[in-house]
C-alpha positions as protocol buffer text, in pm:
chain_id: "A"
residue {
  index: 1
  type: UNK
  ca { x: 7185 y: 10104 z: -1390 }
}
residue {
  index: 2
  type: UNK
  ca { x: 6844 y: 10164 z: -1597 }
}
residue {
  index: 3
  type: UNK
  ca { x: 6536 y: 10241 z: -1376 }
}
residue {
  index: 4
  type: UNK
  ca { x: 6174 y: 10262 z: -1553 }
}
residue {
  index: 5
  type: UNK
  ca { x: 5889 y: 10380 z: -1506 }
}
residue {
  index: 6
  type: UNK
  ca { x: 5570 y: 10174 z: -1522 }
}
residue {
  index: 7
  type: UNK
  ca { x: 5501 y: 10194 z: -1821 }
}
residue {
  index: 8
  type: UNK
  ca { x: 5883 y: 10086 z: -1946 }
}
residue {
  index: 9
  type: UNK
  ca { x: 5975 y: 10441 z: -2036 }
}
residue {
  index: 10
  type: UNK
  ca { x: 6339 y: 10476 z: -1894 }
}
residue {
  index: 11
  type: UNK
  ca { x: 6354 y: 10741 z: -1612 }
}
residue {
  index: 12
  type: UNK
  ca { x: 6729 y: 10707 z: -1529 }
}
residue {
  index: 13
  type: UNK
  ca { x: 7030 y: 10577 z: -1673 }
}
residue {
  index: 14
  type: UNK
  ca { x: 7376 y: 10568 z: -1528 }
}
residue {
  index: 15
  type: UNK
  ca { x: 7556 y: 10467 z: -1186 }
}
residue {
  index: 16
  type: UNK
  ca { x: 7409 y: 10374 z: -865 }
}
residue {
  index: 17
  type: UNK
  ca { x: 7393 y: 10646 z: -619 }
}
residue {
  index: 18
  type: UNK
  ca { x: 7323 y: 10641 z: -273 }
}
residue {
  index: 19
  type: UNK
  ca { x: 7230 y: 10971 z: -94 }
}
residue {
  index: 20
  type: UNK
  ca { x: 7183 y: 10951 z: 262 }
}
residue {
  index: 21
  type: UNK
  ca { x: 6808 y: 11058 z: 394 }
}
residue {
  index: 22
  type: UNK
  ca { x: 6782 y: 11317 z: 671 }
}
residue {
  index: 23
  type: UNK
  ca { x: 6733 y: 11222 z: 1001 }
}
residue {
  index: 24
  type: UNK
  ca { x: 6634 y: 11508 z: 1221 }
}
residue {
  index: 25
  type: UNK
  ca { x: 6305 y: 11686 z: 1201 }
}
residue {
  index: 26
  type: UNK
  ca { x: 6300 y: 12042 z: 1144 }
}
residue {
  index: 27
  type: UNK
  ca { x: 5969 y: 12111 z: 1313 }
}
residue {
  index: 28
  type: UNK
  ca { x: 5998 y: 12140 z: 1693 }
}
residue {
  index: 29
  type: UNK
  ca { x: 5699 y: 11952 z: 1727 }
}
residue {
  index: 30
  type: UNK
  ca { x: 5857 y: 11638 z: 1501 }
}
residue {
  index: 31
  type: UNK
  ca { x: 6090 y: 11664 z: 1726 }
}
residue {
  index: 32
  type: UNK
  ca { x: 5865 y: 11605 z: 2024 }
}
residue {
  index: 33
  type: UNK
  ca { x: 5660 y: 11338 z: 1881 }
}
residue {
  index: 34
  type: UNK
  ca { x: 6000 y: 11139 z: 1769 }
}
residue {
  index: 35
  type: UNK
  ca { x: 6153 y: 11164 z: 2140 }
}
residue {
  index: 36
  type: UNK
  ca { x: 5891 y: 10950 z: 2248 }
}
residue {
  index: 37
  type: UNK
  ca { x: 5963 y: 10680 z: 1985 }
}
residue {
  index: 38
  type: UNK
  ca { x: 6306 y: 10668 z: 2071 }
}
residue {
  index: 39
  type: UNK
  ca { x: 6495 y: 10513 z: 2390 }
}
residue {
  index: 40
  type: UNK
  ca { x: 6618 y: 10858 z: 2462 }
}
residue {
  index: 41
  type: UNK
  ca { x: 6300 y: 10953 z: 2647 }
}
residue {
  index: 42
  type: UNK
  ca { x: 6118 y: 10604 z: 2812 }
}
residue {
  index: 43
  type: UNK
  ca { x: 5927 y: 10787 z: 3122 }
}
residue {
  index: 44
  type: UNK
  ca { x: 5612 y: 10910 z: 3016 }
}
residue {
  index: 45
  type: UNK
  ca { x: 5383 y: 11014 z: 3358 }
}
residue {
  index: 46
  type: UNK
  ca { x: 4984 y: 10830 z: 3339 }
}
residue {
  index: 47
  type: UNK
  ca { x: 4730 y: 11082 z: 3304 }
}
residue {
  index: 48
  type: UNK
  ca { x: 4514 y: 11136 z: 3580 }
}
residue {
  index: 49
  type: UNK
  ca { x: 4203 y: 11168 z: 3462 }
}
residue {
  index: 50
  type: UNK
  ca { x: 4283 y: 10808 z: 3294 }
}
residue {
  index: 51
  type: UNK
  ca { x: 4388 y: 10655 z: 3597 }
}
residue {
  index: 52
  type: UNK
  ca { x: 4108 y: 10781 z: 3803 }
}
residue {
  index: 53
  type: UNK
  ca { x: 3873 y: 10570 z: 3512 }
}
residue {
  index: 54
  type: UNK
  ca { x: 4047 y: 10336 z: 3527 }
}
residue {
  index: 55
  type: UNK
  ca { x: 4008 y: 10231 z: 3889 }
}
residue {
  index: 56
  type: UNK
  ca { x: 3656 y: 10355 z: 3902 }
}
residue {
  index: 57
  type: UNK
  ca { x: 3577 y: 10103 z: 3564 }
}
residue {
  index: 58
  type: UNK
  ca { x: 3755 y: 9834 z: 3799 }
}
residue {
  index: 59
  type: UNK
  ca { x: 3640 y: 9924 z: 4123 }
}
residue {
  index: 60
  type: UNK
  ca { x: 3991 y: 9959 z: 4279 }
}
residue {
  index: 61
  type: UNK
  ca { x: 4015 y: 10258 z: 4537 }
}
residue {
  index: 62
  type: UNK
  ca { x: 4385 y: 10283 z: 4478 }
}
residue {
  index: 63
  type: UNK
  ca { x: 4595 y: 10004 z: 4305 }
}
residue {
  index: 64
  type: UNK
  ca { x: 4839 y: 9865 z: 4539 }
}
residue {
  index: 65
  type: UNK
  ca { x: 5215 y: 9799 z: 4352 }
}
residue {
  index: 66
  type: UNK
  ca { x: 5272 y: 10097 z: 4054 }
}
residue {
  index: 67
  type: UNK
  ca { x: 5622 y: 9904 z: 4016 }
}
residue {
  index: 68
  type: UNK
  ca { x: 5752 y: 10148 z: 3751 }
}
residue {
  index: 69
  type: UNK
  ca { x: 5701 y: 10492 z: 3849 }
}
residue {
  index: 70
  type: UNK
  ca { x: 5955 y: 10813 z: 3953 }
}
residue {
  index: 71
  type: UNK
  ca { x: 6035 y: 10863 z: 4305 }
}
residue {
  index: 72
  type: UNK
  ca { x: 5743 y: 11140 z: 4267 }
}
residue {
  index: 73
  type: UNK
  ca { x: 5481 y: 10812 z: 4320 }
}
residue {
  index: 74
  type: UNK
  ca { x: 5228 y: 11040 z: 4096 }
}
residue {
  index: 75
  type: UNK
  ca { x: 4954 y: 10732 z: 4127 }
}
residue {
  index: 76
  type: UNK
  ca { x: 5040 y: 10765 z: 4501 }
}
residue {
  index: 77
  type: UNK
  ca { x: 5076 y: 10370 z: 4508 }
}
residue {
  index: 78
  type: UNK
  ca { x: 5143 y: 10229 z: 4884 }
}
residue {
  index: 79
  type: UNK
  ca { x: 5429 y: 10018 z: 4716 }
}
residue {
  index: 80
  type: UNK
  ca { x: 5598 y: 10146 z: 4451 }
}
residue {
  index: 81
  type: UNK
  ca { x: 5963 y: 10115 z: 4207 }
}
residue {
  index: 82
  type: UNK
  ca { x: 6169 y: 10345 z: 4070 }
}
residue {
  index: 83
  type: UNK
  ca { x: 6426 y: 10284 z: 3764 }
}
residue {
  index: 84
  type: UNK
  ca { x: 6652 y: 10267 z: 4000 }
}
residue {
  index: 85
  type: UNK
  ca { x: 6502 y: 9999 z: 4233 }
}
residue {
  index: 86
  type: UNK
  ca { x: 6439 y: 9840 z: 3929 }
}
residue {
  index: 87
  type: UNK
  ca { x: 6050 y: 9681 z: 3950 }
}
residue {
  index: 88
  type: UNK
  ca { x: 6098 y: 9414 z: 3726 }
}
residue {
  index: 89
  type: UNK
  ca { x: 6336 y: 9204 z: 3958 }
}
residue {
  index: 90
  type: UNK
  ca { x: 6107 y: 9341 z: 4344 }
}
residue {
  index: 91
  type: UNK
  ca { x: 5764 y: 9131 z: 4399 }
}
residue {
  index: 92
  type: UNK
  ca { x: 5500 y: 9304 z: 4357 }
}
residue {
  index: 93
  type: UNK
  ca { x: 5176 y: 9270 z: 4568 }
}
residue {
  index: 94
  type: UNK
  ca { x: 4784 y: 9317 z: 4550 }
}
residue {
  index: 95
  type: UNK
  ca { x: 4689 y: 9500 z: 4185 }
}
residue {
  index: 96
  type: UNK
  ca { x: 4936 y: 9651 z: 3974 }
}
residue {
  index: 97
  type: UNK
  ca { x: 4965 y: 9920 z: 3772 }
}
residue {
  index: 98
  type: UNK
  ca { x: 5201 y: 9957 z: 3498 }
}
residue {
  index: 99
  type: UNK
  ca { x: 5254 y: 10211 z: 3264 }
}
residue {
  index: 100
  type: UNK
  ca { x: 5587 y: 10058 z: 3139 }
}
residue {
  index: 101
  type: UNK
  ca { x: 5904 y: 10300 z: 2970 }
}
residue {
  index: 102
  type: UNK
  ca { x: 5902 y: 10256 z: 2591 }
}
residue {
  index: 103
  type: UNK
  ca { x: 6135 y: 10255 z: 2326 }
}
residue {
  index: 104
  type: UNK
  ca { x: 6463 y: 10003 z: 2354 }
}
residue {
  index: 105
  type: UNK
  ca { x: 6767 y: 9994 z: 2623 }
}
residue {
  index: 106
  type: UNK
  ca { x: 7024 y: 9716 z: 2750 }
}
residue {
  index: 107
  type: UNK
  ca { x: 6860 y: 9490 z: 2934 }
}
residue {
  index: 108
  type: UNK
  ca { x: 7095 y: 9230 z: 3135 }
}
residue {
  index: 109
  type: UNK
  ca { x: 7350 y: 9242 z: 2835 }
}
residue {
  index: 110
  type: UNK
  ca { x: 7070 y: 9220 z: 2589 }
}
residue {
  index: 111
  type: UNK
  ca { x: 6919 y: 9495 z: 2376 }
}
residue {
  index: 112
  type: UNK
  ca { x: 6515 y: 9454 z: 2433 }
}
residue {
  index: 113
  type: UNK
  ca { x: 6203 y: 9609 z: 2365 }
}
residue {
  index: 114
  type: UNK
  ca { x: 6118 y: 9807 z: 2657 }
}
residue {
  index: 115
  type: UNK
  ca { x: 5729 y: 9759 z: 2707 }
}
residue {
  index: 116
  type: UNK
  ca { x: 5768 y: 9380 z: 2588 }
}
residue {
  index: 117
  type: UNK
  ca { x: 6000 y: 9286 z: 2900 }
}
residue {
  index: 118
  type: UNK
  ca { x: 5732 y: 9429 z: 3127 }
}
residue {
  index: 119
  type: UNK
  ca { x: 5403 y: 9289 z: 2955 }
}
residue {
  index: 120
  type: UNK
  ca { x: 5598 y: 8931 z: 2988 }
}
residue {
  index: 121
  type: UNK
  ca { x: 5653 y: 9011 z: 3368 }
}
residue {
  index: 122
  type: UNK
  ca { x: 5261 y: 9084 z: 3400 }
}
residue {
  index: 123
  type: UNK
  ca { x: 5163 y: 8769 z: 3213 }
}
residue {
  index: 124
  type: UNK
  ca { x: 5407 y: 8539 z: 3398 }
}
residue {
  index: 125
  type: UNK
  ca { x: 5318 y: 8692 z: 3762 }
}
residue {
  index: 126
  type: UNK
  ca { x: 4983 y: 8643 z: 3713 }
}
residue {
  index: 127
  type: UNK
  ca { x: 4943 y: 8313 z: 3541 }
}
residue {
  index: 128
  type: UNK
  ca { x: 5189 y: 8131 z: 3686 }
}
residue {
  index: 129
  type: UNK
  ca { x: 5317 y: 8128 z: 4041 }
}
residue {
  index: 130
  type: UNK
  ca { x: 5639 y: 8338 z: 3996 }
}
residue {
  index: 131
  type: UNK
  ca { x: 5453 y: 8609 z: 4228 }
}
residue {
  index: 132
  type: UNK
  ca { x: 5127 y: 8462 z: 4375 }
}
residue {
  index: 133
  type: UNK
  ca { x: 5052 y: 8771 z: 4624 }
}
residue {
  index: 134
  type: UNK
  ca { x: 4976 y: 8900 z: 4270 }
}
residue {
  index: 135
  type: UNK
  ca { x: 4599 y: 8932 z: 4166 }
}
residue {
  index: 136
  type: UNK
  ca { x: 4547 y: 9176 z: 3875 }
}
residue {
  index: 137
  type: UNK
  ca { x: 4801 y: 9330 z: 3709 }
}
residue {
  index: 138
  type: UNK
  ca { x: 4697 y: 9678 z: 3473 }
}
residue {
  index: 139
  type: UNK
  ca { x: 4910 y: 9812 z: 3175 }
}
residue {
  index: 140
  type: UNK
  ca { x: 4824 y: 10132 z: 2973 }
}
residue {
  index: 141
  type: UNK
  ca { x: 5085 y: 10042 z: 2699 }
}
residue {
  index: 142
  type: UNK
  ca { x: 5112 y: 10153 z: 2295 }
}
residue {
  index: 143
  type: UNK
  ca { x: 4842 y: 10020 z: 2077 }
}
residue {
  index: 144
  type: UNK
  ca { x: 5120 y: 9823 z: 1910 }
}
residue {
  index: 145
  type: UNK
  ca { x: 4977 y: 9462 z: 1781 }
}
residue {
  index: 146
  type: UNK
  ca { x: 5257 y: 9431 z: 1568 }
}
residue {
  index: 147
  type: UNK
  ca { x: 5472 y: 9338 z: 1875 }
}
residue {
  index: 148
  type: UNK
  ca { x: 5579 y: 8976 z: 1976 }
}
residue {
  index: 149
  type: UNK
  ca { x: 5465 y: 9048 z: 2261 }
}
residue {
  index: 150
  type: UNK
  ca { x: 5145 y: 9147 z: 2221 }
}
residue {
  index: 151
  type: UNK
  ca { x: 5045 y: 8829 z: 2010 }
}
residue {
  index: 152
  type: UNK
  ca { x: 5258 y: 8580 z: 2250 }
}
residue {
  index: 153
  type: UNK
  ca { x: 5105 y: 8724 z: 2607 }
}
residue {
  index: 154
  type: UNK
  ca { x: 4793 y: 8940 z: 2504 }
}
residue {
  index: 155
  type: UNK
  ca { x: 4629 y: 8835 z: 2169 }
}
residue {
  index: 156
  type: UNK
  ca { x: 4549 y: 8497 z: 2002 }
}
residue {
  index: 157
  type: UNK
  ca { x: 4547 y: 8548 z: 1649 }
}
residue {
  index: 158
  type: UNK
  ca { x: 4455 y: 8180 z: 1590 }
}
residue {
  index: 159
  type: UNK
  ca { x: 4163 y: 8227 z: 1809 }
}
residue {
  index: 160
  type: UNK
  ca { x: 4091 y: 8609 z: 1672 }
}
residue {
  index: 161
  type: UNK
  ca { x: 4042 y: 8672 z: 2033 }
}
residue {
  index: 162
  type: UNK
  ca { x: 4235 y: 8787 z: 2364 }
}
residue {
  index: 163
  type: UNK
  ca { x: 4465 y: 8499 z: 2566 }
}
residue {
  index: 164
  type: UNK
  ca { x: 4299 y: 8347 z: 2907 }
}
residue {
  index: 165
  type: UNK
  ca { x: 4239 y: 8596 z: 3155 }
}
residue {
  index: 166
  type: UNK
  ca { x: 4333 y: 8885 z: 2956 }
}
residue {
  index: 167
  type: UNK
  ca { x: 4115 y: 9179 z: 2928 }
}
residue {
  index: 168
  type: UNK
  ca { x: 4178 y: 9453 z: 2596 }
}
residue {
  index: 169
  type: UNK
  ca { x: 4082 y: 9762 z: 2601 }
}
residue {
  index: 170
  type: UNK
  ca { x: 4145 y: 10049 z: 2320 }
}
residue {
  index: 171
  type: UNK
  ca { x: 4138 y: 10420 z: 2384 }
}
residue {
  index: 172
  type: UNK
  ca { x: 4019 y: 10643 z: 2129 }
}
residue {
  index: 173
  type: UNK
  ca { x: 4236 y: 10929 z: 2034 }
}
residue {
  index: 174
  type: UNK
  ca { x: 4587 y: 10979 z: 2161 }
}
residue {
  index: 175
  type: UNK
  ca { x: 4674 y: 11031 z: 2505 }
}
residue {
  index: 176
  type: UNK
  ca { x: 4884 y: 11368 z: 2656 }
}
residue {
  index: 177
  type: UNK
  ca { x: 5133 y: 11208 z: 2889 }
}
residue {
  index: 178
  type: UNK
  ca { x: 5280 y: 11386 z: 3167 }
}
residue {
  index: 179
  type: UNK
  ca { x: 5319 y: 11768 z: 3103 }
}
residue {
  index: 180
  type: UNK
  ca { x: 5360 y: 11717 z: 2759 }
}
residue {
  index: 181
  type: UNK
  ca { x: 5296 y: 11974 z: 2506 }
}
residue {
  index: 182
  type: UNK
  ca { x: 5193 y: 11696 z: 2198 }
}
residue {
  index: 183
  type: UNK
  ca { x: 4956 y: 11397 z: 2294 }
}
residue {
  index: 184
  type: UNK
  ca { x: 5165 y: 11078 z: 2192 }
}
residue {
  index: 185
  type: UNK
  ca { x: 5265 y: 10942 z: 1793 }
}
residue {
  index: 186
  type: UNK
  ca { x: 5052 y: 10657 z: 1850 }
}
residue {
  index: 187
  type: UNK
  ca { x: 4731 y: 10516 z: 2010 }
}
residue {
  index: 188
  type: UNK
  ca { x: 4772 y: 10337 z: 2332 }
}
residue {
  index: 189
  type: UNK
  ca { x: 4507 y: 10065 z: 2477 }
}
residue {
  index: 190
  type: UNK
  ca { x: 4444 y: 9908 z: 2860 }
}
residue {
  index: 191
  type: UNK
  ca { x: 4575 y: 9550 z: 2920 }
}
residue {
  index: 192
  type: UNK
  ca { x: 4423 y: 9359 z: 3256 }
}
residue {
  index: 193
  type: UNK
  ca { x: 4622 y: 9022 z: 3356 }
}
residue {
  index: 194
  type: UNK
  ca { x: 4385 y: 8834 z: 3619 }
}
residue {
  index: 195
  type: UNK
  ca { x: 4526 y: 8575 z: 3825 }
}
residue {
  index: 196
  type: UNK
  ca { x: 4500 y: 8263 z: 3646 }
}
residue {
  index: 197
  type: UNK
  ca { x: 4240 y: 8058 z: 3860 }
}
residue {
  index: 198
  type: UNK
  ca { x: 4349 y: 7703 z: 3882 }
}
């Protein structure tokens, strides 16, 4: 094989090799930040100062249905889900708030993106009538508009604007979830699905 530079110069001449990259970070804090990219670590607790703007910006005393939380109920939600009760198959009622688990598991037999399966929930219980007790549903999710998701349910890219009775929100800076010691690799934003008025 003959690899050149720009220019034409040759660089290399000879076989093909193939050496594997690393894969783990040596710095602790790579290590941190690339837990919460990976399926290994999907529960990530809402900050509280966030949430309590969040409601205030809304003018929601307490969101009703947080339906996927620990059995801690941190948001202190009258209804709420667990991984275990498994929110995405319980109604939900009243407003929602979802900070969904990230990263990818096996879903039903299927490998699927986390946060995707749950902004599709939000969109179809509130614009169609899977779940009409349903009237806003909240999601602080990743800032990711690469997604399928995110152009299918949130943005019109056609339209260079949000989908019917969507409201976007981005959040400067990166958010500290939980107790942890790093704020998150990646920005996050504030997704409102309103009941689709017919």
């Amino acid at each position: 094989m003959r690899v050149t530079d720009i220019f034409g110069n040759l660089v290399y001449e000879g076989p093909l090799q193939y050496t594997p990259r690393p894969t783990k970070f040596k710095s602790k804090a790579m290590q941190r930040k690339a837990a919460m990219f990976s399926s290994a670590s999907q529960n990530w607790e809402t900050p509280l100062w966030l949430y309590e703007h969040i409601k205030q910006m809304r003018g929601i005393a307490n969101y009703d249905t947080d339906p996927a939380t620990n059995e801690n109920n941190p948001l202190g939600c009258e209804h709420y889900y667990t991984k275990e009760d498994n929110g995405l198959e319980r109604d939900w009622r009243g407003t929602c708030f979802i900070n969904p688990p990230f990263g990818r598991a096996l879903y039903q037999g299927k490998q699927v993106y986390l946060t995707g399966l749950w902004i599709e929930e939000a969109w179809l219980r509130t614009q169609t009538d899977k779940n009409p007790d349903v009237s806003l549903v909240t999601m602080l999710i990743p800032a990711r508009t690469d997604t399928i998701a995110f152009h299918k349910y949130i943005y019109d890219i056609e339209k260079c604007e949000t989908r019917p009775n969507i409201r976007l929100q981005f959040l400067k800076g990166r958010l500290r979830f939980g107790d942890a010691r790093e704020t998150a690799p990646f920005a996050s934003c504030v997704v409102d699905f309103y009941r689709c008025r017919r």
